[in-house]
N, C-alpha and C positions, 0 to 999 in steps of 0.2 A: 272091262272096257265098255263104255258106253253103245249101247245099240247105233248101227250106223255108223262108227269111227272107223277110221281105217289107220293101220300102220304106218310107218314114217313109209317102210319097202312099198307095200301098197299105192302108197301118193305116189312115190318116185315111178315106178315101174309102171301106171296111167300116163305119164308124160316121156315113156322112152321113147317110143317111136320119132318124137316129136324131137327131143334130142338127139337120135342117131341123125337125125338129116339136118341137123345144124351144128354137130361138134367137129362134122368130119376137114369142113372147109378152112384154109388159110387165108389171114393171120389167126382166125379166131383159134383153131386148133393149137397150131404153137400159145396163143396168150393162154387160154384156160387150163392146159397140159403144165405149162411152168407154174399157173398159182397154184395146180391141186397139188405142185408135187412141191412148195412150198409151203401149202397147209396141212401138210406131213399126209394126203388124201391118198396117193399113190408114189408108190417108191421107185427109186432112180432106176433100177433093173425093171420094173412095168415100164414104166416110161418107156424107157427103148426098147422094147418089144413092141409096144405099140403104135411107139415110131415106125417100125416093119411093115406093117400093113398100110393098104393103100385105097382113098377114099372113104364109101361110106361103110369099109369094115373098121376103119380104123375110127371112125365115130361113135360105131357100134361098141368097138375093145374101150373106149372111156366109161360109154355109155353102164356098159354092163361090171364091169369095173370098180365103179361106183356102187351102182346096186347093190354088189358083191359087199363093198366097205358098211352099207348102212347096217345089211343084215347081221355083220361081226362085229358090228360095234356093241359097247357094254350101253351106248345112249344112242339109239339108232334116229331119234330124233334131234337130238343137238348134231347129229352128223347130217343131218338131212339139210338143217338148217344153216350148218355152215356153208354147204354147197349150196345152199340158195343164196347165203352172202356174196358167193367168189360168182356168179353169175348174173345177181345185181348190181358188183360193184364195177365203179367208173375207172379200176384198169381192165377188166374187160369190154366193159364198153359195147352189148349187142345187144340191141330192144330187143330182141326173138328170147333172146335167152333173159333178158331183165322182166320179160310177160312170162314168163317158164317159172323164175325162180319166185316173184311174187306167187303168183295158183298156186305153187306149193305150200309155199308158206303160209299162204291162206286157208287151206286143207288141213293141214296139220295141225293150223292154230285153232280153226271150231272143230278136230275130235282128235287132240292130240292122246296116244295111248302113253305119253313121260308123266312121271307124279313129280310135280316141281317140289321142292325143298318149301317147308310149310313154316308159315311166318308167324310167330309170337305174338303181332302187333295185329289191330281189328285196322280193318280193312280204312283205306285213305276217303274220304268222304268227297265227291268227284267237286272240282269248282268249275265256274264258269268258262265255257270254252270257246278258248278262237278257234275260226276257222279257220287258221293256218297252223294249227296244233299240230309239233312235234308227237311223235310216237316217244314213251320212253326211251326205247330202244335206240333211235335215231338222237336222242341226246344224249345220251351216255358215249354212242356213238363221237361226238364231237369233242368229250374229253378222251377218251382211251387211249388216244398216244400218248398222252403228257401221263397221263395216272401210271402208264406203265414205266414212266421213267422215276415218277415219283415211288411208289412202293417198292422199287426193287432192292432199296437200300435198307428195309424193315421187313422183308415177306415175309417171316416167321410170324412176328405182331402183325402184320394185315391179316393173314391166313387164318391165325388163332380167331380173331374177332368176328369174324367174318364166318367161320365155323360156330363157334361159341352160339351165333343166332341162329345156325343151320342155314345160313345161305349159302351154303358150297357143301356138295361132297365132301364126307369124309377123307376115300379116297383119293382125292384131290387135296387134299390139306397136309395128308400124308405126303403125298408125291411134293407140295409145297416144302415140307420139311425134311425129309429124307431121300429126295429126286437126285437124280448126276447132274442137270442140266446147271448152266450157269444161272445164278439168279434173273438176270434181265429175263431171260428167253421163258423163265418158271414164270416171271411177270404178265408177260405177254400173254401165257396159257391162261394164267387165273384172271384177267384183264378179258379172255377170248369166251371162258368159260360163262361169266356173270352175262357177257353178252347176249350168248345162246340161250341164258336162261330166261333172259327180260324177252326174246321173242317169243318161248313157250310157255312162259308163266299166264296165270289162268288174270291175276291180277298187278301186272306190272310195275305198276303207279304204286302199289305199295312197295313191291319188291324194290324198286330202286329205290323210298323212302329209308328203306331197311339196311339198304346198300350203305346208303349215305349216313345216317346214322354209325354202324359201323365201324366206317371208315374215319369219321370225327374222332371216333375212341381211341381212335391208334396219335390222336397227337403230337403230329408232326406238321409244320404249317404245309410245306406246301401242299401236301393230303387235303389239308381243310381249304386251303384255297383253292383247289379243284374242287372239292364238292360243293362250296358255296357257288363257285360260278355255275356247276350243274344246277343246283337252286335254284338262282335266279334265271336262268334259261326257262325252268318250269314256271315261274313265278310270269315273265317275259310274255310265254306259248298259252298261259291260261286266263291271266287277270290284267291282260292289256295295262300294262303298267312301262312308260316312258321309259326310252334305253336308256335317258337319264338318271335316272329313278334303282334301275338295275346297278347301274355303276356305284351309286350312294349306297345299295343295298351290299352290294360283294365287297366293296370298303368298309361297313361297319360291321360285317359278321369277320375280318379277319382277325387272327388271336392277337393278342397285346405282345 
């Protein structure tokens, strides 16, 4: 670990104070309680226990809760970083807490201690940038529901390929192939997973070049008609190119 980096537990546990005295208040309490215990963060028997408690102990029992999850996670950084998603995102809906989850992820992102999954390809060579540039992550963002509906009918071939470059876990390709879950929901995970890793990859812009690449291999249109529109989004966010232009672009990459 780089001198000066600190741990994903580290970040997190600098900013608890700061979330015990903003988790404990309603609605925000019921909202962020029901998404962590839909992004599998804490289990329905925590849940109500922690429902028992009253005020700011009971911001304290998320607070520390959490903590608890990043340190037993096998990726205590992609854990760190989902809960900076469920805290940025617009069904929670609380600047205190979208300034909270940003600083984190801005800490973790200049001294993350994850070794992202290392990419075959020489690094993407940066183009011209708008200043209203997307973040990778925030454009992948904009397909993911659709991709997760799209792969779920090939996740064995996405997983494969997508492994084959080493951009997923092992582990994960495994659990892709030999998992209980029903396919959609396995989608969703490996759909959740590329996520986390576009926000702690060192160099994203290729990582999701690599993503997209990929994904084209598995050969199925609408796969490729999501990635082409992820393309031209890039193409859109960096080389000021008319939405016009975009549209003739995702209509002539689609397959014959």
């Amino acid at each position: 670990m780089a001198e000066g980096s600190k741990t994903a537990e580290e970040v997190f546990k600098k900013t608890l104070p700061k979330l015990i005295n903003t988790l404990w208040k309603d609605p925000l309490f019921t909202v962020v309680t029901a998404t962590l215990y839909a992004e599998g963060l804490i289990t329905k028997q925590e849940l109500e226990a922690i429902k028992t408690k009253q005020g700011v102990e009971r911001g304290s029992e998320v607070a520390f809760k959490l903590t608890d999850k990043i340190k037993a996670s096998d990726d205590p950084t992609a854990c760190l970083l989902t809960i900076c998603e469920i805290f940025e995102s617009d069904d929670v809906e609380n600047d205190t807490l979208k300034k909270h989850g940003a600083s984190m992820r801005e800490s973790i992102s200049n001294g993350t201690t994850a070794t992202p999954q290392v990419s075959s390809y020489p690094p993407i060579v940066a183009p011209r940038t708008n200043p209203n540039k997307l973040s990778a992550s925030d454009r992948f963002r904009r397909v993911s529901d659709r991709l997760v509906g799209s792969i779920s009918s090939c996740l064995t071939t996405v997983s494969g390929k997508l492994n084959a470059r080493r951009l997923i876990a092992q582990e994960l390709h495994d659990e892709m192939i030999n998992g209980c879950d029903i396919d959609s929901k396995k989608a969703a995970k490996l759909v959740h997973a590329m996520q986390n890793t576009l926000y702690a990859h060192a160099n994203p812009e290729t990582y999701l070049n690599d993503m997209c690449s990929a994904l084209k291999d598995v050969g199925e249109v609408p796969i490729t008609d999501i990635v082409n529109e992820l393309q031209c989004i890039w193409l859109y966010y960096t080389e000021y190119i008319p939405t016009e232009q975009v549209v003739l672009l995702n209509s002539s990459n689609r397959a014959p």
